[in-house]
MITORVEX-364573 format. One line per field, with one value per residue: chain; x, y, z of N, C-alpha, C in turn; residue number from 1. Coordinates in nm, 3 decimals, always signed. Example, Ala and Ser with C-alpha at 12.3 -4.5 7.8 and 13.67 -1.06 7.14 Angstrom:
BEGIN
fimar = [A;A]
n_px = [+1.319;+1.285]
n_py = [-0.569;-0.225]
n_pz = [+0.780;+0.708]
ca_px = [+1.230;+1.367]
ca_py = [-0.450;-0.106]
ca_pz = [+0.780;+0.714]
c_px = [+1.320;+1.290]
c_py = [-0.330;+0.003]
c_pz = [+0.780;+0.787]
torgu = [1;2]
//
This chain:
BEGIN
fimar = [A;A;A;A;A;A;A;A;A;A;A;A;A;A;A;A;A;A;A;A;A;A;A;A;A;A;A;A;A;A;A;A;A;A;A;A;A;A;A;A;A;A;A;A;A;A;A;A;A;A;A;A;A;A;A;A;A;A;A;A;A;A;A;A;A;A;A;A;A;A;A;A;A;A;A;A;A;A;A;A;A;A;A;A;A;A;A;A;A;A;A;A;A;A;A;A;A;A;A;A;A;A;A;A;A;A;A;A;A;A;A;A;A;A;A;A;A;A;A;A;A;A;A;A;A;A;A;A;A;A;A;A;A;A;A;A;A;A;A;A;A;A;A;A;A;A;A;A;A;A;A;A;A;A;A;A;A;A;A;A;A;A;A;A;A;A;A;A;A;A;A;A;A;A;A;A;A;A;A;A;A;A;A;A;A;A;A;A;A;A]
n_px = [+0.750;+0.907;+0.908;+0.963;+0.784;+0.516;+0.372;+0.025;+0.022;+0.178;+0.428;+0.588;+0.434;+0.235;+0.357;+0.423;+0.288;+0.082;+0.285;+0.280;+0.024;+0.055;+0.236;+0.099;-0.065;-0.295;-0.631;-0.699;-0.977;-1.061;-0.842;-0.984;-1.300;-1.227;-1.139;-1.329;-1.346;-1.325;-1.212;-1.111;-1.004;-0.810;-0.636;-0.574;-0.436;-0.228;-0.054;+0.043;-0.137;-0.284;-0.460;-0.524;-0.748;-0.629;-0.794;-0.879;-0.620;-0.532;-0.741;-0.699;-0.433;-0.501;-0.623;-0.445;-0.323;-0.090;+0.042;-0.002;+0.219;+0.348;+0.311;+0.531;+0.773;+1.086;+1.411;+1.541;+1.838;+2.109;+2.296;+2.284;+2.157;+2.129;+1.887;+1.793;+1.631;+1.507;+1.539;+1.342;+1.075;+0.777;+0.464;+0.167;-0.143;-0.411;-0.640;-0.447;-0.255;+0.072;+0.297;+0.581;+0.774;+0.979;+1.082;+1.298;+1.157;+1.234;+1.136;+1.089;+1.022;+0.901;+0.775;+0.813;+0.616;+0.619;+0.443;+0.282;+0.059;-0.125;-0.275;-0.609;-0.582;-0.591;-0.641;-0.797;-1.162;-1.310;-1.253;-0.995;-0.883;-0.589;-0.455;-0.407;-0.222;+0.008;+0.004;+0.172;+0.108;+0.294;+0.311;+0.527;+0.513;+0.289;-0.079;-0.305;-0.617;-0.748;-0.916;-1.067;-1.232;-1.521;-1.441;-1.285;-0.943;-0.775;-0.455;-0.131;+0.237;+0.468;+0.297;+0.119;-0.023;-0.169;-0.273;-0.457;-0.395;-0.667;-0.795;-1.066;-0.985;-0.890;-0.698;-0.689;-0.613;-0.672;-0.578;-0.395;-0.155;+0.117;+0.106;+0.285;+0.355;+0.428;+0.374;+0.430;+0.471;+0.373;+0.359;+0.454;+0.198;+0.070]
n_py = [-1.219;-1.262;-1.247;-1.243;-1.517;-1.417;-1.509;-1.513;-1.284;-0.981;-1.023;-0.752;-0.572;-0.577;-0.611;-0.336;-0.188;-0.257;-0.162;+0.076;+0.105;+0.043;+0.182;+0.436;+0.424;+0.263;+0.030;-0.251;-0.273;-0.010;+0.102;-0.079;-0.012;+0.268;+0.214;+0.096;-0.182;-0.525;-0.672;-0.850;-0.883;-0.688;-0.788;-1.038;-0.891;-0.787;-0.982;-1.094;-1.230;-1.203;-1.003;-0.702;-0.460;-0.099;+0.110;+0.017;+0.004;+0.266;+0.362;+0.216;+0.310;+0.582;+0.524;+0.496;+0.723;+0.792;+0.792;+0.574;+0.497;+0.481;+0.234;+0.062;+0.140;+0.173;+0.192;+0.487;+0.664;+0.849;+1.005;+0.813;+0.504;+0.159;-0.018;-0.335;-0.523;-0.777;-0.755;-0.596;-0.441;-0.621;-0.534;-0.675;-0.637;-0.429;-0.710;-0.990;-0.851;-0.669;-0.421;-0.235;-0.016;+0.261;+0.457;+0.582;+0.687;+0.990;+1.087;+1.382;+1.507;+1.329;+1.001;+0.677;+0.425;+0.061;-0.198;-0.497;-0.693;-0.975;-1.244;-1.086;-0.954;-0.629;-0.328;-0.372;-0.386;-0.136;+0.182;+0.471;+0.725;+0.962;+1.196;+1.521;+1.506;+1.498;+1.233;+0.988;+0.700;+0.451;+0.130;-0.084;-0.412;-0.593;-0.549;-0.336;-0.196;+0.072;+0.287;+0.615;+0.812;+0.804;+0.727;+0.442;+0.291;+0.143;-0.002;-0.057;-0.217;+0.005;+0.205;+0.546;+0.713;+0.988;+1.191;+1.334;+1.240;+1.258;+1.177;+0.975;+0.644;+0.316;+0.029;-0.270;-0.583;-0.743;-0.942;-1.300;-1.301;-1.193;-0.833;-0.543;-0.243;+0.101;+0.325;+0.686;+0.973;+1.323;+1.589;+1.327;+1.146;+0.925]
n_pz = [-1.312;-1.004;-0.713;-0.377;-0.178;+0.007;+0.325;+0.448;+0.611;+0.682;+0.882;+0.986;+0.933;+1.099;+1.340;+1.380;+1.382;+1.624;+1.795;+1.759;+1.839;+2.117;+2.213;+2.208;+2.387;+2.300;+2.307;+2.147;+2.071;+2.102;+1.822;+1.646;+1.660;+1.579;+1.320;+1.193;+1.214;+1.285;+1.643;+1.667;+1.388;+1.373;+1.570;+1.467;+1.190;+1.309;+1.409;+1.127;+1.036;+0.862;+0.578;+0.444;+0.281;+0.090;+0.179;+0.429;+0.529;+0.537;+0.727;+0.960;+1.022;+1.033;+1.268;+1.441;+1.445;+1.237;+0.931;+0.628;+0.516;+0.769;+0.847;+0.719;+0.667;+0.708;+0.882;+0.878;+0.708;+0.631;+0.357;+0.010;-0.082;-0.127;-0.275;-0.306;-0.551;-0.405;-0.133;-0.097;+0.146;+0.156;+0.104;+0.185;-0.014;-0.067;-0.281;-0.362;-0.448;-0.354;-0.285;-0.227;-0.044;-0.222;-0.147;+0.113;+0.460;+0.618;+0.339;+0.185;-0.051;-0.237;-0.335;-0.373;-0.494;-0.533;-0.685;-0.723;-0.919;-0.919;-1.122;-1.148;-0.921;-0.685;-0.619;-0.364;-0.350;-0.342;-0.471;-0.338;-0.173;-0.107;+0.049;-0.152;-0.357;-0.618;-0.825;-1.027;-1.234;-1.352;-1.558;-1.543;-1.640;-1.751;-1.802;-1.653;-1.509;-1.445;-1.268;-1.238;-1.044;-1.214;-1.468;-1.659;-1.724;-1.968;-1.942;-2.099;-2.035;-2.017;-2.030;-1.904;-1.646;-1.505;-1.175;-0.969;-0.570;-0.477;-0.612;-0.640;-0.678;-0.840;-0.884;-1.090;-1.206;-1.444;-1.607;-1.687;-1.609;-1.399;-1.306;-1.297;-1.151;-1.090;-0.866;-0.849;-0.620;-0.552;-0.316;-0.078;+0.013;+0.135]
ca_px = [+0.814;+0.961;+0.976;+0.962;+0.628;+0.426;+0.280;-0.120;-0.015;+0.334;+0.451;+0.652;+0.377;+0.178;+0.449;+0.465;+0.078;+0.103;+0.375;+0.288;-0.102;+0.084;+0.295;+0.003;-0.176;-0.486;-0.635;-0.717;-1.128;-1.020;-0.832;-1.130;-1.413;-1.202;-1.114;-1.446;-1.304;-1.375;-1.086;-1.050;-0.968;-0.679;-0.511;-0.495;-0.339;-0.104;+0.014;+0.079;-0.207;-0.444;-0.422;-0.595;-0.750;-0.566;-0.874;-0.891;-0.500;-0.576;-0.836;-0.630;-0.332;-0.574;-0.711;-0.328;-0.268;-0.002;+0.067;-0.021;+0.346;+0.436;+0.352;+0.607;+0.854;+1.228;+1.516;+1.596;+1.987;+2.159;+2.316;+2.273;+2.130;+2.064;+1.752;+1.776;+1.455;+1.493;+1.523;+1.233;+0.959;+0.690;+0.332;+0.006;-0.206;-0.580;-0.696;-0.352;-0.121;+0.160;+0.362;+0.722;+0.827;+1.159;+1.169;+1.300;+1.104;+1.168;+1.158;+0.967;+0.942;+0.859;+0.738;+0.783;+0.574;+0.635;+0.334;+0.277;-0.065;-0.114;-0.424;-0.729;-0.572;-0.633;-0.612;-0.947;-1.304;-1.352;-1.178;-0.924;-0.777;-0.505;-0.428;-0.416;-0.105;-0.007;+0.018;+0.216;+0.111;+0.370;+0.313;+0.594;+0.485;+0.141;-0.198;-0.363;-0.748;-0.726;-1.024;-1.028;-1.351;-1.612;-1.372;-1.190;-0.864;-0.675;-0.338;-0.031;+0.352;+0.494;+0.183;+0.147;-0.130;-0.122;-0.405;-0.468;-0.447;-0.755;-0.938;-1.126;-0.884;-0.840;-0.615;-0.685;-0.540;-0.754;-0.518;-0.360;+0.005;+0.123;+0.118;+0.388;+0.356;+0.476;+0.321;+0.467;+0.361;+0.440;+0.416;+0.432;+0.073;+0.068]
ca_py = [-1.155;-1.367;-1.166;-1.364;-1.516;-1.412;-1.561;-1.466;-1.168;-0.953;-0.999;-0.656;-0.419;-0.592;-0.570;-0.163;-0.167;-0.311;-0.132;+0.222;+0.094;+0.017;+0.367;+0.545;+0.342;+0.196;-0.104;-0.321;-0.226;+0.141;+0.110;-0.156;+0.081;+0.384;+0.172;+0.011;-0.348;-0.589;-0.631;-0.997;-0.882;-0.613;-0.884;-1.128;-0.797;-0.749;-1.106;-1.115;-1.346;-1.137;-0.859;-0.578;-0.328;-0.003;+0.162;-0.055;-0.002;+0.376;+0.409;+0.158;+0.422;+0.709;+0.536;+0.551;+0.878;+0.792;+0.784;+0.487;+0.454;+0.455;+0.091;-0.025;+0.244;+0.084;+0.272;+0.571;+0.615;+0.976;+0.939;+0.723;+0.397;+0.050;-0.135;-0.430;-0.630;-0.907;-0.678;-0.506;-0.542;-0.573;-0.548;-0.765;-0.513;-0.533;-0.860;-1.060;-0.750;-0.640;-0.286;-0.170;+0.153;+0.225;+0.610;+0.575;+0.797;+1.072;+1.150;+1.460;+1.574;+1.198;+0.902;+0.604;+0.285;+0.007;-0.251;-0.627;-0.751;-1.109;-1.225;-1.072;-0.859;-0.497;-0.260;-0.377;-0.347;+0.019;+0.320;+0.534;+0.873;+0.965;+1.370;+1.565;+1.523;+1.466;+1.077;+0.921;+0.561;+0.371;+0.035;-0.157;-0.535;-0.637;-0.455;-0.321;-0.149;+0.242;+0.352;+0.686;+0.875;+0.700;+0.674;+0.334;+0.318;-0.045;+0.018;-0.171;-0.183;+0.141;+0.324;+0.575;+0.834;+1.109;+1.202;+1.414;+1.126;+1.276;+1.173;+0.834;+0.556;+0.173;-0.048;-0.387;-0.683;-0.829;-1.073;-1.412;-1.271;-1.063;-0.688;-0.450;-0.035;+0.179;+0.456;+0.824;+1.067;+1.440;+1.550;+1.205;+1.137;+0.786]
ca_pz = [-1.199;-0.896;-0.606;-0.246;-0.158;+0.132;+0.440;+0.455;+0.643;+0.662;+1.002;+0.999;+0.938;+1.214;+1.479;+1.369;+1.359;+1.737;+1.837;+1.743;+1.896;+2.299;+2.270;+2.187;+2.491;+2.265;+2.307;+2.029;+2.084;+2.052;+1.737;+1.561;+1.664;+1.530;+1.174;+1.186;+1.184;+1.422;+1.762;+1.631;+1.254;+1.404;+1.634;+1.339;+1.144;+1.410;+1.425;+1.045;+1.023;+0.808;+0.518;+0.429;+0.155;+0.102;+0.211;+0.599;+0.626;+0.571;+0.838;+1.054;+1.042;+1.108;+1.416;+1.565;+1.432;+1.112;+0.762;+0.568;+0.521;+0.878;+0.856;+0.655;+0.676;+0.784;+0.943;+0.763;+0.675;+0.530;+0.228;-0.076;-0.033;-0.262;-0.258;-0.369;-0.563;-0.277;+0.015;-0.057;+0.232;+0.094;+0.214;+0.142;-0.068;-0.135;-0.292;-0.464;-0.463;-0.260;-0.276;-0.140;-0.053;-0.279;-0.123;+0.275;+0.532;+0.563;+0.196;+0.195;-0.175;-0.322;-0.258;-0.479;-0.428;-0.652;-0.666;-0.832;-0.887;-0.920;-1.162;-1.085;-0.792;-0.737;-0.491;-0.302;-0.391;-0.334;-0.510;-0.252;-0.214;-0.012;+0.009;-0.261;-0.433;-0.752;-0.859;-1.195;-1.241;-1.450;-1.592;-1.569;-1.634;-1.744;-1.831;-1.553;-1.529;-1.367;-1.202;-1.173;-1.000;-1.290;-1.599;-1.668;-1.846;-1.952;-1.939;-2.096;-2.017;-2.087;-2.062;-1.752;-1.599;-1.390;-1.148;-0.794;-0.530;-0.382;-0.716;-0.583;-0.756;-0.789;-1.013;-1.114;-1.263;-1.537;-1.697;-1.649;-1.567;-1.288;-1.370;-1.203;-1.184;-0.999;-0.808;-0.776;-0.535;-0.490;-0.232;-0.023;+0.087;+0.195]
c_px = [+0.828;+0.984;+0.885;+0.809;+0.578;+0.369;+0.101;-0.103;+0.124;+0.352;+0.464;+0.558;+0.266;+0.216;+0.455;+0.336;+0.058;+0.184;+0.336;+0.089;-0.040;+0.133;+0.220;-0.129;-0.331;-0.484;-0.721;-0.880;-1.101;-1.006;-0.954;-1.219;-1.347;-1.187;-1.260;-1.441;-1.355;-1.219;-1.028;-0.973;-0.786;-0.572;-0.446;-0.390;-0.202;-0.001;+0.064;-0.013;-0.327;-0.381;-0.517;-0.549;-0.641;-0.656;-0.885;-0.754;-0.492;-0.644;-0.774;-0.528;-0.400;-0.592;-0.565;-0.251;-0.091;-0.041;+0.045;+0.142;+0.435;+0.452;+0.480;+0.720;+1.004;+1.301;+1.585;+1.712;+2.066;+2.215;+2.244;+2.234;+2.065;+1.984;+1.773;+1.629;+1.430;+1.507;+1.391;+1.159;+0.826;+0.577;+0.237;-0.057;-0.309;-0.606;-0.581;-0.265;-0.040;+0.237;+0.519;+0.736;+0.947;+1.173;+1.165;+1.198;+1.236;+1.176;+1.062;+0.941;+0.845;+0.848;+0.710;+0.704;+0.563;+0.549;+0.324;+0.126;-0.099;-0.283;-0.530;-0.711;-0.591;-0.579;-0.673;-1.044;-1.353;-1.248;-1.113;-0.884;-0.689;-0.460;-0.442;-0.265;-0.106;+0.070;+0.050;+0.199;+0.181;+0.300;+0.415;+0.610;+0.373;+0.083;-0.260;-0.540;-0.741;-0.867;-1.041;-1.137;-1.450;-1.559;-1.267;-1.148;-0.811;-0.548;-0.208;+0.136;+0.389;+0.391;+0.198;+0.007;-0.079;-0.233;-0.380;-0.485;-0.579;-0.853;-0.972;-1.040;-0.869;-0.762;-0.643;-0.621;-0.616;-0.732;-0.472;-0.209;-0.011;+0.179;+0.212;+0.360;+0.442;+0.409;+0.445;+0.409;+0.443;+0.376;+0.409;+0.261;-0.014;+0.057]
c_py = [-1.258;-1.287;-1.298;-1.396;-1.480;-1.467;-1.463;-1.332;-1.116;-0.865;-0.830;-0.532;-0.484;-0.570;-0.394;-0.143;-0.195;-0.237;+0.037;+0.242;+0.129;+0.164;+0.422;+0.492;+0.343;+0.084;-0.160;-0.302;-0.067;+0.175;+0.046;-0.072;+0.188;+0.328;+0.134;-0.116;-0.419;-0.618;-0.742;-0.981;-0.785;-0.702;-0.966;-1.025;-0.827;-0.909;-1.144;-1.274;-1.314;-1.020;-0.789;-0.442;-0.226;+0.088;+0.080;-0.047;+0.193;+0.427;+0.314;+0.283;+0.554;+0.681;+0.542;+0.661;+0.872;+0.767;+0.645;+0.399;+0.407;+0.311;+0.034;+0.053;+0.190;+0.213;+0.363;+0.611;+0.796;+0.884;+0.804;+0.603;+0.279;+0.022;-0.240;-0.532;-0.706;-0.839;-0.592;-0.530;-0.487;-0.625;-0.617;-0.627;-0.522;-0.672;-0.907;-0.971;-0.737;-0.505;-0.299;-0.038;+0.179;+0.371;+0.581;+0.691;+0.866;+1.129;+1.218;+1.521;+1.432;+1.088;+0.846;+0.436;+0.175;-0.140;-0.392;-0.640;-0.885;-1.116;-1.201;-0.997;-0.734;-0.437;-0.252;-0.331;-0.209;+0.087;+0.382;+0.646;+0.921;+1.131;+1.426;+1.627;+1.492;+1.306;+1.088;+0.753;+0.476;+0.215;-0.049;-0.318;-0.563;-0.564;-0.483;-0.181;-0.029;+0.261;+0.495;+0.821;+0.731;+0.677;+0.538;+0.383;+0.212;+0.028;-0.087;-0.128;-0.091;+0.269;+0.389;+0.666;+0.901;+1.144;+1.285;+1.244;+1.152;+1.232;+0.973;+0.704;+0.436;+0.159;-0.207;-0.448;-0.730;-0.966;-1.182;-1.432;-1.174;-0.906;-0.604;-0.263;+0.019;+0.322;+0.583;+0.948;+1.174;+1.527;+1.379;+1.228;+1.026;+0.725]
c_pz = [-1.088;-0.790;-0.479;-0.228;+0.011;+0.195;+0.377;+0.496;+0.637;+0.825;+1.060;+1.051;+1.026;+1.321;+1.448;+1.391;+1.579;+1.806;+1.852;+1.848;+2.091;+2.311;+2.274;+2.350;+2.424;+2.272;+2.151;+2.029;+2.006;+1.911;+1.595;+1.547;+1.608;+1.345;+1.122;+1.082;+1.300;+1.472;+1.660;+1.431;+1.294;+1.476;+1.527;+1.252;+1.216;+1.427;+1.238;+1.011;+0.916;+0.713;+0.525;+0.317;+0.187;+0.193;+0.372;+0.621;+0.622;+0.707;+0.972;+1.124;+1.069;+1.225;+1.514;+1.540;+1.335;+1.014;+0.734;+0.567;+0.636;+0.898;+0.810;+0.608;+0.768;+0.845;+0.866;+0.786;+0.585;+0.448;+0.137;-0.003;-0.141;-0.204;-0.326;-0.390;-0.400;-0.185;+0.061;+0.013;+0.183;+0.196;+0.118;+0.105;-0.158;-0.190;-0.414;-0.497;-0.349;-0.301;-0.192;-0.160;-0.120;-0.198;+0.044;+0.319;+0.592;+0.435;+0.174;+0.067;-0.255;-0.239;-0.374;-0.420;-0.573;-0.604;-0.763;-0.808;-0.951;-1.031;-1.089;-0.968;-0.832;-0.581;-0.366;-0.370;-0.407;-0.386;-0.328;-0.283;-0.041;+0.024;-0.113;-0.372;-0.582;-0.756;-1.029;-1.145;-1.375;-1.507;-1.627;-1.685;-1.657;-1.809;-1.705;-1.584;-1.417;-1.370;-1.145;-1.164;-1.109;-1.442;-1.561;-1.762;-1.858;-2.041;-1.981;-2.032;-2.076;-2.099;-1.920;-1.731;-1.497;-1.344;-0.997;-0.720;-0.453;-0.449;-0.655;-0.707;-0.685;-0.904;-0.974;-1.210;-1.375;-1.635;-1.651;-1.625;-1.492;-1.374;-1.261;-1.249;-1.025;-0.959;-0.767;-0.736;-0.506;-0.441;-0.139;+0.062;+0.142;+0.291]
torgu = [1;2;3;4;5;6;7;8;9;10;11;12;13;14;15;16;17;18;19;20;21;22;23;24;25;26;27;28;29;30;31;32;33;34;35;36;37;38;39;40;41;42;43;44;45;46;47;48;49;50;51;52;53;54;55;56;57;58;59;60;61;62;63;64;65;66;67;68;69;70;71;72;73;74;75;76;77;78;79;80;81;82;83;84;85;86;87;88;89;90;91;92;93;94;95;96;97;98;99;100;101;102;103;104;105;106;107;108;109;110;111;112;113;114;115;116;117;118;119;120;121;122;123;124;125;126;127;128;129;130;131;132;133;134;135;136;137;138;139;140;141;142;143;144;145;146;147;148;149;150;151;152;153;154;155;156;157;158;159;160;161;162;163;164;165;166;167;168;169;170;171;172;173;174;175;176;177;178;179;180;181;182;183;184;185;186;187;188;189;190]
//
């Protein structure tokens, strides 16, 4: 897979991370002590100098009162609309992955997130759950390792699962090629 390479951090969803922090009048203490990060780990965020688990951009987006997605959520558009691979913006995502949103906001029945994981990446160290929707995990590209509550599953291309996202869940990388899936979520709970 060849998709664009990334800086350390992804400017975009720092300036939205920053941006949605000043409207809401918090200060960078506020939001840290509410994520329980340190100030100096959220500025680097915010400057696209720094990533972060799924699980610390979760509790980031709680402490300014949005969706996971609001980060990285573009200008939504009626009608039809292409994506193109190379346009996608993608986000830094737990340790050697990255994600794009393919469904615009507001897309209120679905929500597709389409995910690469680089060797040995994952979704972060800790399992996650996000509402209680229903999740299909595709496998595009690779074999990837599903974590889901205390069962593992190793997964190849073409293979898929289905799970509540409330059930505690990681995905890792385990091999020596990048692995691609795709996440679907109904309702959107991201």
């Amino acid at each position: 897979m060849t998709e664009p390479a990334l800086a350390n951090g992804t400017p975009e969803l720092g300036e939205r991370l920053r941006a949605i922090r000043l409207l809401r009048r918090l200060t960078l203490r506020d939001v840290a002590q509410a994520a329980g990060v340190s100030e100096s780990f959220v500025s680097r965020l915010e400057r696209g100098r720094s990533s972060a688990s799924v699980a610390t951009l979760q509790r980031l987006a709680a402490a300014v009162g949005i969706e996971i997605s609001d980060l990285f959520a573009g200008e939504s558009q009626s009608g039809p609309r292409v994506l193109r691979r190379q346009e996608r913006q993608l986000l830094e995502w737990g340790h050697l992955g990255r994600k794009a949103l393919l469904t615009p906001k507001p897309f209120h029945s679905l929500e597709v997130v389409a995910a690469a994981f680089d060797p040995g990446g994952s979704t972060g160290d800790e399992p996650y759950t996000h509402g209680d929707s229903e999740e299909l995990l595709l496998v595009l590209a690779g074999r990837v390792h599903v974590q889901l509550g205390s069962e593992l599953l190793d997964l190849e291309s073409g293979d898929s699962v289905n799970y509540r996202s409330s059930t505690p869940h990681r995905v890792s990388n385990p091999c020596d090629e990048t692995a691609e899936v795709l996440f679907v979520i109904s309702p959107p709970s991201y």
